[in-house]
C-alpha angles and dihedrals in degrees: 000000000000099000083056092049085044098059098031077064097051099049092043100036096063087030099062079032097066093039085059098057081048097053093048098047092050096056091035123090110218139199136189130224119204092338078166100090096058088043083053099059097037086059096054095048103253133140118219142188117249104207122179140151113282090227086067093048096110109078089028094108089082097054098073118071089169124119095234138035141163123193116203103216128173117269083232108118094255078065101063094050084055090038093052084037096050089047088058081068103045096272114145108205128225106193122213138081147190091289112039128013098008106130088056093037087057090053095048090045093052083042091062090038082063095054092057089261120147113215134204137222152214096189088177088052161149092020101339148182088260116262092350106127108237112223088250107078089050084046088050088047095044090051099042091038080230114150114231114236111200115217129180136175141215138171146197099244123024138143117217120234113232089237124124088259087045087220117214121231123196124235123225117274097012127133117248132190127201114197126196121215120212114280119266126224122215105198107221082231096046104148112224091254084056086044092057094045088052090054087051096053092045097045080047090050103052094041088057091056094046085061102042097053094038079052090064090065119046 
């Protein structure tokens, strides 16, 4: 009975889920900050790496207007509902994390890097500390020679979950906003001091953003 309660969950879960986003996205109004940096990578031919706070995952769906993406996601429970919903857009999943599965994860991901595909990235995740860059994104970057672009979200209405990321969810009819940081460069012979700067400026960076676009709203 569990292992049929177990999988009901897991096809319902990311389905309503993904209604849901949908739902949202069709009564919501929403504007774009700086979309250019990504417009300008995708012209000249590059692949980038789209990194934002897990607490602002939801909606992030509607940021991306490339042809291919993978989202590296944890392999926790909580994992598989946003990798099946994710699916549901579009979103291939690489599973793995800081924590548990990451030197495979990181092959996977440069495997994919290889076959012209974009990834995305929770660098707070998969349980925190809330909106502190983990080493690995800047590892990943350093590796693909692919820039990070930071990206956040905000949005008029919204209520807060009461999870560690306190995850924002949208109400209906409300305005949103996505912003796009400049893109940051990893060089392959970064030293670890320069790794380390480079965390820093993302984390910086994303941070920003979080405020300026909460900052619409309030």
């Amino acid at each position: 009975m569990k292992s049929i309660l177990e999988k009901l969950k897991l096809t319902l879960i990311p389905f309503l889920g993904s209604l849901l986003i949908r739902f949202l996205r069709l009564t919501m109004r929403i504007d774009y900050i700086n979309r250019s940096e990504v417009e300008k990578l995708t012209r000249e031919g590059r692949n980038y790496m789209i990194a934002f706070w897990h607490g602002r995952l939801l909606m992030m769906p509607y940021c991306y207007f490339g042809s291919r993406i993978n989202i590296l996601i944890s392999h926790h429970r909580d994992g598989e509902y946003i990798s099946r919903a994710m699916r549901r857009f579009g979103f291939h999943s690489i599973r793995g994390s800081s924590s548990r599965g990451g030197v495979s994860a990181l092959k996977q991901v440069l495997k994919e890097t290889c076959h012209g595909s974009d990834i995305a990235v929770t660098p707070d995740g998969p349980r925190g500390p809330k909106q502190r860059v983990k080493l690995g994104v800047v590892q990943i970057a350093r590796l693909s020679n692919f820039p990070i672009v930071p990206v956040s979200f905000s949005t008029s209405r919204k209520k807060f979950l009461s999870s560690w990321d306190t995850m924002i969810v949208p109400l209906p009819f409300s305005r949103g906003t996505f912003v796009y940081g400049k893109a940051i460069w990893v060089s392959r012979d970064a030293t670890p001091l320069q790794l380390e700067q480079k965390r820093q400026e993302i984390e910086a960076s994303l941070n920003e953003l979080t405020a300026r676009v909460d900052g619409l709203y309030k």
